[in-house]
C-alpha positions as CSV (number, residue, x, y, z in Angstrom):
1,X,112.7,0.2,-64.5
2,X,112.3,3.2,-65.9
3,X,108.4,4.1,-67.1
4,X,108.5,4.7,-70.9
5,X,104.8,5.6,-71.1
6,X,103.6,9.4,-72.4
7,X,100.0,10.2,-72.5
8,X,99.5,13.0,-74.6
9,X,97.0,15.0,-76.5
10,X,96.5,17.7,-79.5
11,X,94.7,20.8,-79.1
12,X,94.2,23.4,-81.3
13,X,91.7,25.9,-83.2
14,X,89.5,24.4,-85.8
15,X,91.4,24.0,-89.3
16,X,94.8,24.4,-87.5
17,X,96.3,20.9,-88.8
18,X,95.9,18.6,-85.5
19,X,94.4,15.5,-87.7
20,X,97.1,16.3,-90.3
21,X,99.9,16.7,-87.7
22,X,98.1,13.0,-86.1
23,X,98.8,11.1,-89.5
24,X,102.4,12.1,-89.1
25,X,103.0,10.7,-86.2
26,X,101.6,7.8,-86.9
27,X,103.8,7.3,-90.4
28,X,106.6,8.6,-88.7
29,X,106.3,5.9,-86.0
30,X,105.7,3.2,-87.9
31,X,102.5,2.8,-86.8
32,X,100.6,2.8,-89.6
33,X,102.9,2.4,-93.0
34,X,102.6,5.1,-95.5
35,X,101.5,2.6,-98.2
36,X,98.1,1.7,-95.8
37,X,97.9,5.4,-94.0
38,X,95.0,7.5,-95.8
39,X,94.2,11.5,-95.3
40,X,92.2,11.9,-91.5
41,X,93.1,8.5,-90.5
42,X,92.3,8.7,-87.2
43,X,88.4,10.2,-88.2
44,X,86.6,7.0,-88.3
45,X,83.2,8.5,-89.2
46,X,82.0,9.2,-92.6
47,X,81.4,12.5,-91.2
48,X,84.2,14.1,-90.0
49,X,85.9,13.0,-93.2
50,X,82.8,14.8,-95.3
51,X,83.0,18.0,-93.4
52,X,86.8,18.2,-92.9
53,X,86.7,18.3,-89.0
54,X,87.2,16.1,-86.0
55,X,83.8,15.5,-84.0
56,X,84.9,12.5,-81.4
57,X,88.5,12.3,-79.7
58,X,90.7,9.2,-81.1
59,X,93.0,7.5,-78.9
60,X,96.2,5.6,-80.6
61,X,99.3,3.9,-79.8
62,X,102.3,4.6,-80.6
63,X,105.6,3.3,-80.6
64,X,108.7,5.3,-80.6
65,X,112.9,4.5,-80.6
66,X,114.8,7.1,-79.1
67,X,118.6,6.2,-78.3
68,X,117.8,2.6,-78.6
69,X,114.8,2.9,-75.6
70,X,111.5,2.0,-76.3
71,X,108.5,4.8,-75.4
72,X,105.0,3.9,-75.7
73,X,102.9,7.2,-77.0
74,X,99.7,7.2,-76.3
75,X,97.6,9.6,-78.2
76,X,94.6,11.4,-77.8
77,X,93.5,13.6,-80.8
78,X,90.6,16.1,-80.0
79,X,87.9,18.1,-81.8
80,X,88.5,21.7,-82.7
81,X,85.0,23.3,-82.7
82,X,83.6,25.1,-79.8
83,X,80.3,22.5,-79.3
84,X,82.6,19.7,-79.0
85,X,85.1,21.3,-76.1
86,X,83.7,18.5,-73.6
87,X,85.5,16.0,-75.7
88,X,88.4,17.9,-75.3
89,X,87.8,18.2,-71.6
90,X,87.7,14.6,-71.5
91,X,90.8,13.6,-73.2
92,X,93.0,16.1,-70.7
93,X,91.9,14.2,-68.0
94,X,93.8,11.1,-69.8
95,X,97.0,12.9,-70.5
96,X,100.0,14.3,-68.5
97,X,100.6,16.3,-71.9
98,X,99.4,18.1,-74.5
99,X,100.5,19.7,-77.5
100,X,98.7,23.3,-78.3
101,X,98.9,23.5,-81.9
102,X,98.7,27.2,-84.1
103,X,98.4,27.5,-87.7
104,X,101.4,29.9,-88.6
105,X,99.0,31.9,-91.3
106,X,96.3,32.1,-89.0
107,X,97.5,32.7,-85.9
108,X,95.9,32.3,-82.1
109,X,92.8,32.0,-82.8
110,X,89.7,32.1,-80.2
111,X,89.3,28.5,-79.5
112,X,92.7,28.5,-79.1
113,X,93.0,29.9,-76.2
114,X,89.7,28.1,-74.4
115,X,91.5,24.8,-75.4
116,X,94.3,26.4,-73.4
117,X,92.6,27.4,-70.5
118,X,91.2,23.6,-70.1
119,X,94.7,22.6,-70.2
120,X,96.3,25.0,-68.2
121,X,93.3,23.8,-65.3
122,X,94.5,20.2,-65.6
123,X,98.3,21.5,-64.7
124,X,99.6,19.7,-67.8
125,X,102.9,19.9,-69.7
126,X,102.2,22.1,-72.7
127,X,104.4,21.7,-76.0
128,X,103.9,24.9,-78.4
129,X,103.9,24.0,-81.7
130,X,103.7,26.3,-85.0
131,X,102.0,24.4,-88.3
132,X,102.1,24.9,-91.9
133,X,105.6,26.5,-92.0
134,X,105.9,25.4,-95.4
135,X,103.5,27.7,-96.8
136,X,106.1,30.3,-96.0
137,X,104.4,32.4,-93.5
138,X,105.5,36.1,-92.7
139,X,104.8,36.2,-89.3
140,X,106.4,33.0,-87.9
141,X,108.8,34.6,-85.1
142,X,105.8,36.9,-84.0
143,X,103.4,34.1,-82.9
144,X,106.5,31.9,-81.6
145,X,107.0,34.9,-79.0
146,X,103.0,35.1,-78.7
147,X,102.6,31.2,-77.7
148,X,105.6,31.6,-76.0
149,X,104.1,33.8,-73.6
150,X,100.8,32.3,-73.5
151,X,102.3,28.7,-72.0
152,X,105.1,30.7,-70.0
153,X,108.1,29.7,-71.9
154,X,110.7,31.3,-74.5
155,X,110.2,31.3,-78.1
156,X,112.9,28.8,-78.5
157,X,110.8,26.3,-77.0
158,X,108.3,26.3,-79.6
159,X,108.6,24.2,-82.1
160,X,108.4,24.6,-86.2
161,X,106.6,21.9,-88.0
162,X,104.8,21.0,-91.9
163,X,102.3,18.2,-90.5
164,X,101.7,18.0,-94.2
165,X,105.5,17.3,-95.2
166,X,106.5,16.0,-92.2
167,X,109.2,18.8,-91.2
168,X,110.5,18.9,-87.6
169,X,108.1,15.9,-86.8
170,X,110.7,14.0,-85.6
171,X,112.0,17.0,-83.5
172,X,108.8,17.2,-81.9
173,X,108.5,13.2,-81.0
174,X,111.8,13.9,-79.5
175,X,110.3,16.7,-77.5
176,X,107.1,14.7,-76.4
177,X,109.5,12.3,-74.8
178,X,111.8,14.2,-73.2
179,X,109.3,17.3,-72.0
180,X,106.0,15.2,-71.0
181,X,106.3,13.8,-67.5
182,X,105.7,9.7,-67.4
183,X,102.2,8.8,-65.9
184,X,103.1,7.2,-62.4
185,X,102.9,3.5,-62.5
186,X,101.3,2.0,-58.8
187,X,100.4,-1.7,-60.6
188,X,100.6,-2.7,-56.7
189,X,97.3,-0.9,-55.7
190,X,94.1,-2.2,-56.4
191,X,92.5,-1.5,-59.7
192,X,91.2,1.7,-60.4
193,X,90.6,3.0,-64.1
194,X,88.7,5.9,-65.3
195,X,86.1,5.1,-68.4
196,X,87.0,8.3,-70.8
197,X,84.7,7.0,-73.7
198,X,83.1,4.0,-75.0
199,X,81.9,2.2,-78.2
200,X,79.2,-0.6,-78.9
201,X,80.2,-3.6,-80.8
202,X,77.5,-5.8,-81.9
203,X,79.2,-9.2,-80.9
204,X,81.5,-8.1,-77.6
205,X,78.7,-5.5,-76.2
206,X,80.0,-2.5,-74.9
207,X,83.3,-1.6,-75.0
208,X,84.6,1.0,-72.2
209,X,88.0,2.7,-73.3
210,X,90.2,3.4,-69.9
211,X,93.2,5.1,-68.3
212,X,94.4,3.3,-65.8
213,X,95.3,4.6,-62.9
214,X,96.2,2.0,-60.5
215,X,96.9,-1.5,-60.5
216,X,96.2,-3.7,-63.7
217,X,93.7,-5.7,-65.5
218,X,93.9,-9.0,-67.0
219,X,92.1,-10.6,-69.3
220,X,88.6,-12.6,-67.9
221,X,89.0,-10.6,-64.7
222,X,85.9,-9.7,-62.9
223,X,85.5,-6.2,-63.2
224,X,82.7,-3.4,-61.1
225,X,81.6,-0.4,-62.4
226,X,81.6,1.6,-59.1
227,X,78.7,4.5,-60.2
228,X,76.2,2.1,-62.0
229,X,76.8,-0.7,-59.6
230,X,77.6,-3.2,-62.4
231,X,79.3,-6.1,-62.8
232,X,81.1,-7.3,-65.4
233,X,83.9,-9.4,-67.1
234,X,86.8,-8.7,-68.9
235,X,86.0,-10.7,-72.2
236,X,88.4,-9.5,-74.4
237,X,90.9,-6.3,-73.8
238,X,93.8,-4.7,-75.6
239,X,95.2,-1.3,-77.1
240,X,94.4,1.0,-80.0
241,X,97.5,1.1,-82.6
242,X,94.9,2.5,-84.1
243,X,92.7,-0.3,-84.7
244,X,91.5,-2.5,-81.3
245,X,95.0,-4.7,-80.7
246,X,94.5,-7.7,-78.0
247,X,96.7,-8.0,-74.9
248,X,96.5,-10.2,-71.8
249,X,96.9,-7.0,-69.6
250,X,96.5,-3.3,-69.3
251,X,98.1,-1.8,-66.3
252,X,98.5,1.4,-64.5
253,X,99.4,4.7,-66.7
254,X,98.3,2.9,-69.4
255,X,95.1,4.0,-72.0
256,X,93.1,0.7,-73.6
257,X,89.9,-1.0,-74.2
258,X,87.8,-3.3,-72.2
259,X,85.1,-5.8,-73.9
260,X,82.5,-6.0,-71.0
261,X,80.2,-8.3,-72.7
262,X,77.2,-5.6,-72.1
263,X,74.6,-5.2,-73.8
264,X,72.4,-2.5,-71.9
265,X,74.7,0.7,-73.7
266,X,72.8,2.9,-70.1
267,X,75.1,0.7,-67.8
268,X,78.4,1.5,-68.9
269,X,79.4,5.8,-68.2
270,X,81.4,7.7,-69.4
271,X,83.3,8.9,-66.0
272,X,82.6,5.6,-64.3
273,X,85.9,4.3,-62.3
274,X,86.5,0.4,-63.0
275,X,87.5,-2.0,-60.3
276,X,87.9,-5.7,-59.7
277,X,84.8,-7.6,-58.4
278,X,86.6,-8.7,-55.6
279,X,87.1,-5.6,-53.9
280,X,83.6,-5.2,-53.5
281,X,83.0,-8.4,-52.2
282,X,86.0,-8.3,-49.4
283,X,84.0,-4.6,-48.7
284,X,87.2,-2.7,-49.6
285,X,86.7,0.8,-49.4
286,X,87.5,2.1,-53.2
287,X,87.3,5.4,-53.6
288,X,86.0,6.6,-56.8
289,X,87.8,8.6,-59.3
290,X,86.7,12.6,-59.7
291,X,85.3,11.3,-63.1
292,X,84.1,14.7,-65.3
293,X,81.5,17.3,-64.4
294,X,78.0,17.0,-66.2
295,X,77.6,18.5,-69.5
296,X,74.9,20.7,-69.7
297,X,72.3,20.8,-72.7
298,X,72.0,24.4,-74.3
299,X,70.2,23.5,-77.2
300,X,66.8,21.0,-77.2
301,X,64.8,19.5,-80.3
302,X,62.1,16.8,-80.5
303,X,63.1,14.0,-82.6
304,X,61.0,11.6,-84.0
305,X,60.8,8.5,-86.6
306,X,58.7,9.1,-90.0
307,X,57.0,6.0,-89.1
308,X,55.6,5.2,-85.5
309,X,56.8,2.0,-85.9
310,X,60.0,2.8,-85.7
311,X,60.2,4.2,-82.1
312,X,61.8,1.6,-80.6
313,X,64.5,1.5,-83.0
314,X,65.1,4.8,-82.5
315,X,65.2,4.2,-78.9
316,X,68.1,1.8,-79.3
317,X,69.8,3.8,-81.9
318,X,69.9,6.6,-79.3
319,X,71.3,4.2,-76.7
320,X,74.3,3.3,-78.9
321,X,75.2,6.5,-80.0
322,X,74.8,8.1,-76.3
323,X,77.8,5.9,-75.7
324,X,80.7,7.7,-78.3
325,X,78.4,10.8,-77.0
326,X,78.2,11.3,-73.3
327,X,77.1,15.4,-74.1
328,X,74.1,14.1,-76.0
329,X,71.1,13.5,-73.7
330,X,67.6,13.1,-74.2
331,X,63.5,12.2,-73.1
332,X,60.9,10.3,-74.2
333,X,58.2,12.9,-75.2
334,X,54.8,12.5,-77.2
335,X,53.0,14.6,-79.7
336,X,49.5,14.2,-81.5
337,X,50.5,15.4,-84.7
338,X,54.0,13.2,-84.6
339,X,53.5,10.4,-82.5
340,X,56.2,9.4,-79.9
341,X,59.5,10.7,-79.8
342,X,62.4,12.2,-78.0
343,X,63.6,15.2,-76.5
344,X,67.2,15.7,-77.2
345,X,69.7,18.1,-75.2
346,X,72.9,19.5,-77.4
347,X,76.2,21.6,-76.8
348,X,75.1,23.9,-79.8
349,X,73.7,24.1,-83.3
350,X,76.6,22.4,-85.0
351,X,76.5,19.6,-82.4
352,X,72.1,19.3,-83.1
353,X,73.1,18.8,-86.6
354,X,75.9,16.2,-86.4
355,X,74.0,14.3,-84.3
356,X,70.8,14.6,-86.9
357,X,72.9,13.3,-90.0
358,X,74.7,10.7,-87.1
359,X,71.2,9.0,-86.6
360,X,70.3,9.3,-90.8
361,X,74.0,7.8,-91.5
362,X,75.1,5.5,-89.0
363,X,71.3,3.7,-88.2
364,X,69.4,4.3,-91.1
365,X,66.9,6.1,-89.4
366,X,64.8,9.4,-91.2
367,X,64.3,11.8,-88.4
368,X,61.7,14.4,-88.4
369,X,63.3,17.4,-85.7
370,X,61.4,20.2,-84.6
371,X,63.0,23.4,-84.0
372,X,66.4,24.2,-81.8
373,X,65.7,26.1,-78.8
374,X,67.4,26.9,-75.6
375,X,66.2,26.0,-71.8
376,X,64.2,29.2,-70.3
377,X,64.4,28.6,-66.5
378,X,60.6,29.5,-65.4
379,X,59.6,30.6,-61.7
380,X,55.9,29.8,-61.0
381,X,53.9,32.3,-58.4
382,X,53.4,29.1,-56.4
383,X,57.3,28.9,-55.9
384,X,58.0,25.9,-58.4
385,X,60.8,26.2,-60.8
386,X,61.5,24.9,-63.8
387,X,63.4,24.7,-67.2
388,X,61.0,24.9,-69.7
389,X,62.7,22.9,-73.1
390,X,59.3,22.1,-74.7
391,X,56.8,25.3,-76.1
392,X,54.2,22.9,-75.4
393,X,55.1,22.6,-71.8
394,X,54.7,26.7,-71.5
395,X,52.2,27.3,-68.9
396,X,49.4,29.5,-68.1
397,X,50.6,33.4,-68.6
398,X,48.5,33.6,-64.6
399,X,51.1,30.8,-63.6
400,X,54.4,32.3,-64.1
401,X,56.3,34.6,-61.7
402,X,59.5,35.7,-63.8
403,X,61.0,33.7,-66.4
404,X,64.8,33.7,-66.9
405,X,67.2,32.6,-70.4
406,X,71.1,31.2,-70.4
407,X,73.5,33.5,-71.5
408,X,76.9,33.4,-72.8
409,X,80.2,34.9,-72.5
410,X,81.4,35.5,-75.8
411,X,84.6,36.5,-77.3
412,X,85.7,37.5,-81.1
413,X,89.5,37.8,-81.8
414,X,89.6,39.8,-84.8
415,X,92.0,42.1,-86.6
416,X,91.7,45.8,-85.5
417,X,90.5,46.8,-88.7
418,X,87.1,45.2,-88.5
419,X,86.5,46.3,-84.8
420,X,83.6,48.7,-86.2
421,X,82.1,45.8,-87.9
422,X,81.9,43.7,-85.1
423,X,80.6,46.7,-82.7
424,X,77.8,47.0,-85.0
425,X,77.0,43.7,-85.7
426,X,76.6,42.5,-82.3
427,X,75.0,45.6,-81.1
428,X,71.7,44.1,-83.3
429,X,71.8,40.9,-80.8
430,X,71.6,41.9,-77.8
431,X,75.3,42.2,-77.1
432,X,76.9,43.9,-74.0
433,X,80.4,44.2,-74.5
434,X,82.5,43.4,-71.4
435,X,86.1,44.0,-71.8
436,X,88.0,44.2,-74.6
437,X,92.0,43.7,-75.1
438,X,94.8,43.3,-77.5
439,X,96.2,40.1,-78.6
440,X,99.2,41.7,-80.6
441,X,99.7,44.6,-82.8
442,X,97.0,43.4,-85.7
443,X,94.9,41.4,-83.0
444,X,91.5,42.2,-80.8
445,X,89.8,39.9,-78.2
446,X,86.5,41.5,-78.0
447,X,84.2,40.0,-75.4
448,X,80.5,39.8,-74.8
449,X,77.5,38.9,-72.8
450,X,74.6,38.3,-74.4
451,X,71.3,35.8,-74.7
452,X,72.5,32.1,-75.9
453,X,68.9,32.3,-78.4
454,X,70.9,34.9,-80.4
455,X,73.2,31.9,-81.2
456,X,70.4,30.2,-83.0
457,X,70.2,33.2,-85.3
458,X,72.3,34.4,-88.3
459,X,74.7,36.0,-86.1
460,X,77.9,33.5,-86.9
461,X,77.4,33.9,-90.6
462,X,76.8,37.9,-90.1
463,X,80.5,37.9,-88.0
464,X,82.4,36.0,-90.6
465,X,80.7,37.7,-93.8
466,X,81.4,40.8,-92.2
467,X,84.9,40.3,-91.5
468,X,85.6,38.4,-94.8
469,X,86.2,35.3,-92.8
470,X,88.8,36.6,-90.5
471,X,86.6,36.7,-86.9
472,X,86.7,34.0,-85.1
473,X,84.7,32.8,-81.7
474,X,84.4,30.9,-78.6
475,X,81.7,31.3,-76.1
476,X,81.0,29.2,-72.3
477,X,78.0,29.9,-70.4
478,X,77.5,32.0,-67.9
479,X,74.2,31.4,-65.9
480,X,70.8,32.7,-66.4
481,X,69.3,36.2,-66.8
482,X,65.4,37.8,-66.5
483,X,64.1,37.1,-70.4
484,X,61.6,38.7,-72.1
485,X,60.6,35.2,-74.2
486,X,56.8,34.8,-75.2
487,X,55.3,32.0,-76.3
488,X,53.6,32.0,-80.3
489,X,50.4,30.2,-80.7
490,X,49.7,28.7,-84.4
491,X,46.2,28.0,-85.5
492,X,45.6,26.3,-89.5
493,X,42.2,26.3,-90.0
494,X,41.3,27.4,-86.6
495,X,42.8,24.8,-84.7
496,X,45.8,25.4,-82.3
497,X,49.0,23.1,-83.5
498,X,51.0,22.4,-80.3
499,X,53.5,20.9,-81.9
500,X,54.3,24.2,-84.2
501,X,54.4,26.5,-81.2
502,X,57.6,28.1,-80.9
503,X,59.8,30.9,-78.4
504,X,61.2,34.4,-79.4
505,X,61.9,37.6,-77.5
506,X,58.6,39.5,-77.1
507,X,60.4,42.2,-79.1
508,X,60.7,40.4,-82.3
509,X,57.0,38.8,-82.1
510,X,55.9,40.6,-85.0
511,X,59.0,39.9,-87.8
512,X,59.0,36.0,-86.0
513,X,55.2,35.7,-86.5
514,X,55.1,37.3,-90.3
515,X,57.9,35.1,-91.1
516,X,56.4,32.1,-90.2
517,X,53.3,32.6,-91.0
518,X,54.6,33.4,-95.0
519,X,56.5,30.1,-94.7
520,X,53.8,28.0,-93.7
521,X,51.7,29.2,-96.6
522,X,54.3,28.2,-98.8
523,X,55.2,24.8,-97.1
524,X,50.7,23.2,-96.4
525,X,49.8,22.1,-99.6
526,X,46.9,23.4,-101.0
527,X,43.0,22.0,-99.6
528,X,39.9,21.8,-101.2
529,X,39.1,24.8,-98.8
530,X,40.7,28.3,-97.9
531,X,42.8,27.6,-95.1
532,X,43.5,30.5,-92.3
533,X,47.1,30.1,-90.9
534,X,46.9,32.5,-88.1
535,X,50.2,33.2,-85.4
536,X,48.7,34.8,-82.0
537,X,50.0,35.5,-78.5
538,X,47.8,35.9,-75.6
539,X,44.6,35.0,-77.9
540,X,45.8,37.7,-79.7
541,X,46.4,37.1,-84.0
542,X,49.5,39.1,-84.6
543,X,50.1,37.8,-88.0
544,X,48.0,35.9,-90.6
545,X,47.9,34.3,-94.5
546,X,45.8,32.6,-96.2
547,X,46.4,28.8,-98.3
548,X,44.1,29.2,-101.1
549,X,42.1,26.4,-101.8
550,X,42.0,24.0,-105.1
551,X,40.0,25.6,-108.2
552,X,38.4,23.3,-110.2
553,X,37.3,24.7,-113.2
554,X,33.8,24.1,-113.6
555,X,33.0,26.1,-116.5
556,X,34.9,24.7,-118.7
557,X,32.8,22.6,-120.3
558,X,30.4,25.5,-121.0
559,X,30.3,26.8,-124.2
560,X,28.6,30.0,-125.2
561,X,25.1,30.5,-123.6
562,X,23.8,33.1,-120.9
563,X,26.4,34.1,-118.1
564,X,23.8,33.3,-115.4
565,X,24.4,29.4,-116.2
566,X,28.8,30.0,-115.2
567,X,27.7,32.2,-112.4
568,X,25.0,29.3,-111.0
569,X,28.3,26.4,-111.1
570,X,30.5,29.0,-109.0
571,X,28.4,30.2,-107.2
572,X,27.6,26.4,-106.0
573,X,31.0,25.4,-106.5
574,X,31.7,28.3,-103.9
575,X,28.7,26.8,-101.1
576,X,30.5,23.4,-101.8
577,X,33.7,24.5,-100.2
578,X,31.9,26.6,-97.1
579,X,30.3,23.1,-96.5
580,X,33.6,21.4,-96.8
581,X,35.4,24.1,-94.9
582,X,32.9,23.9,-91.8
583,X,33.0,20.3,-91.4
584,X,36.4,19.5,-92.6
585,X,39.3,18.4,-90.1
586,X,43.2,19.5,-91.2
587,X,45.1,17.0,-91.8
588,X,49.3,17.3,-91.9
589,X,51.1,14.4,-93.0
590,X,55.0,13.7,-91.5
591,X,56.2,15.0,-94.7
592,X,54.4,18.5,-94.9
593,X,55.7,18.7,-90.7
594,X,59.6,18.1,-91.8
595,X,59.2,20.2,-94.7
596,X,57.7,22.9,-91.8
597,X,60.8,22.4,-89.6
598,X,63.6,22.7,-92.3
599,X,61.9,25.8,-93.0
600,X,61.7,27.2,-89.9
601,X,65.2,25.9,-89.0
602,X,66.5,27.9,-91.8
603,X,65.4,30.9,-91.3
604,X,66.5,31.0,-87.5
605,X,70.3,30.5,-88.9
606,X,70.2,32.1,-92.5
């Protein structure tokens, strides 16, 4: 019998219409009737329907009538920004397929093409497909010839669609069937299935969504997961159409869900392979699928509760959500001034911040998080190395033999005109240009290498201010280079706060130090006593303010009289505070610390 399975996903810039062209498909289909279907349907999370963007894939079901044979569609829709491209890496190693969508008044854009590239490394079929063509573009038959050559095709391959009116839709379901090859079903073999992503329901555990690659499973089989050496059964399992459907069986080329009844969220991986118990009892020799390579952490932030009391709480929360976030990874760490918390590794800024508002939204939990910064990669003169992702953990200046920071490789694609703009902007991070090349007549690719930190500056708001919007970016890493990072010391009242020590380049120390030294005064509520708040390097003060204390007015009860009698109450109201000063410890409450971090947070991205 012929195998009427696709596997297929969308790819696309951000804003390009893939969650648009998604709820198409699925009214077009059937799946979801038009009556029930609502805007993002597919974006679950109160998030990505707030900000307008797809932060986790979504798999779906589809089924599709084409001269009277019945295709099952299975759908993987993918995130657009740059921080979540290992979600995107993911899904292709579901598919057979994929569908590289381009927003006719926009054009290729920058992410684009990296989706591309990931696909094009997974040797899948590749659809073109131009969006928005009602809006009446002007340069339609332009970018078909562009994506045309970009997927090695002819521009009467790629196909016109409205995801928002449904134009052509039905052309391109015709396509999916007819150009995506069908996943090859070996149901004979024993079981092998690859865990792409997972989810934890309170009252079946963990659930482990799977492709199957071989053989099949049924349901209340005795299942292994081969890398954490975990068994398990097969409580429940079933599709997504695009809510969790039941079924007695899920077999090879196939994409579904598995209840495993677990509920440790750290024994169930994303990238595990899934067999049957028995296998490993009869010693079969399974081998394991390729799974997906590491993600690595480019971005680290403490995290902790308001309340110590709520560290284990947030220890579970962080468990759950690690499972529909395999990039996110993090530490126990501890702090005097904040109690216990954790350590948290991120793809980028924007990914830092989802999961922040993630932990506030989802478990109810008010984080405090110190400030983003990237791993330096420190060589000690005893020969130890290490990635330093905690100021605190900075050692002795004696102790360290070079120091080393991640760097990127980062391109713009931006219209000719602004080329100048761009030149100049990056030229004031650190930028070294690397090649640059022409997309079409109007289009530049412009790319760079330059220091990841400058990524936790103002310099994406200074690209699309300066070219009205029209720059866009993508950026992979590209190993690790000598730095010139220092460590800042901050002293309140003459004591050293750890916890507020922060990196720069050794170059900026000055502007960094003023900076924060100006928003600390504004942020530490005022004392009874003059506070120093001092920023130093190498026992050095490079930059200092001063929180002025409380004045009571003690006078004011005077009326008239000699001027020795007001200048007798200061002048002991002025030996009261000394006093209080010398023997007084500083005290900074959780709310005066997040207040600290916003600040600083800010001002790194403003």
């Amino acid at each position: 019998m012929e195998n009427n399975i696709r596997n297929f996903a969308i790819i696309a810039h951000i804003d390009h219409g893939k969650t648009t062209l998604t709820d198409r498909l699925l009214e077009v289909t059937n799946t979801i009737t038009s009556d029930k279907l609502s805007s993002q349907h597919l974006d679950s999370m109160s998030l990505e329907k707030e900000k307008g963007i797809t932060i986790k894939m979504h798999p779906c079901r589809m089924e599709y009538v084409l001269d009277n044979q019945k295709y099952i569609l299975n759908l993987l829709d993918t995130p657009g920004h740059v921080d979540f491209i290992y979600e995107v890496s993911r899904a292709l190693a579901a598919v057979e397929g994929v569908i590289l969508l381009v927003d006719a008044t926009q054009g290729v854009q920058a992410q684009t093409l990296a989706n591309l590239q990931l696909a094009l490394n997974h040797n899948l079929k590749i659809i073109g497909v131009l969006n928005k063509i009602d809006l009446n573009p002007t340069r339609t038959e332009e970018l078909k010839q562009e994506i045309a050559a970009l997927i090695n095709t002819t521009e009467d391959q790629i196909i016109c669609v409205s995801a928002k009116t449904g134009k052509n839709v039905d052309i391109l379901l015709q396509r999916i069937v007819s150009d995506f090859p069908c996943p090859e079903k070996e149901e004979e073999k024993d079981l092998r299935a690859l865990i792409f992503d997972s989810k934890y329901d309170s009252y079946k555990g963990v659930l482990a969504y799977v492709r199957v690659v071989e053989g099949k499973i049924k349901k209340t089989d005795d299942l292994y997961l081969m890398a954490q050496k975990t068994r398990c059964k097969a409580l429940e399992l079933g599709y997504f159409k695009p809510n969790l459907v039941n079924s007695e069986t899920i077999s090879s080329g196939e994409i579904g869900w598995i209840a495993t009844g677990l509920k440790d969220p750290d024994l169930v991986k994303v990238g595990d392979t899934v067999t049957s118990y028995s296998n490993i009892v009869k010693e079969k020799e399974i081998k394991p699928l390729p799974g997906y390579k590491e993600p690595q952490s480019m971005v680290f932030a403490g995290f902790f509760p308001e309340t110590n009391d709520r560290f284990e709480e947030l220890q579970k929360s962080l468990a759950k959500l690690k499972l529909t976030d395999a990039s996110c990874v993090y530490d126990p760490e501890s702090n005097d001034a904040l109690g216990r918390g954790f350590r948290l590794g991120f793809l980028g800024v924007l990914h830092y911040e989802i999961v922040s508002l993630r932990l506030k939204e989802e478990f109810d939990l008010d984080i405090i998080t110190t400030t983003p910064m990237v791993p330096y990669k420190i060589e000690k003169t005893n020969g130890d190395v290490f990635y330093l992702t905690n100021p605190v953990d900075y050692p002795n200046k004696t102790e360290i033999k070079n120091i080393q920071e991640p760097y990127i490789n980062f391109s713009v694609l931006v219209p000719k005109d602004y080329l100048n703009t761009i030149i100049q902007i990056m030229a004031n991070h650190k930028a070294m240009q690397t090649n640059i090349e022409t997309l079409n007549n109007d289009l530049l690719i412009i790319n760079y290498e330059l220091p990841l930190y400058e990524l936790l500056t103002n310099l994406y708001d200074e690209l699309k201010s300066g070219t009205q919007g029209f720059a866009s970016i993508s950026y992979e890493t590209s190993g690790y280079k000598d730095s010139t990072a220092i460590k800042l010391d901050v002293l309140i009242h003459g004591e050293r706060i750890e916890s507020l020590s922060f990196m720069c380049p050794v170059e900026d120390r000055n502007r960094k130090a003023r900076e924060f030294a100006l928003r600390l005064k504004e942020t530490i509520p005022p004392n009874n006593f003059a506070m120093a708040i001092q920023i130093a390097w190498n026992g050095e003060v490079i930059a200092r303010e001063t929180k002025s204390a409380y004045r009571k007015d003690v006078t004011g009860s005077l009326y008239g009289g000699d001027r020795t009698r007001k200048d007798k109450l200061l002048k002991k109201q002025k030996a009261g505070k000394k006093r209080l000063a010398k023997y007084s410890k500083l005290n900074l409450t959780a709310d005066v610390y997040r207040k600290i971090f916003i600040n600083k947070s800010q001002s790194w991205k403003n």
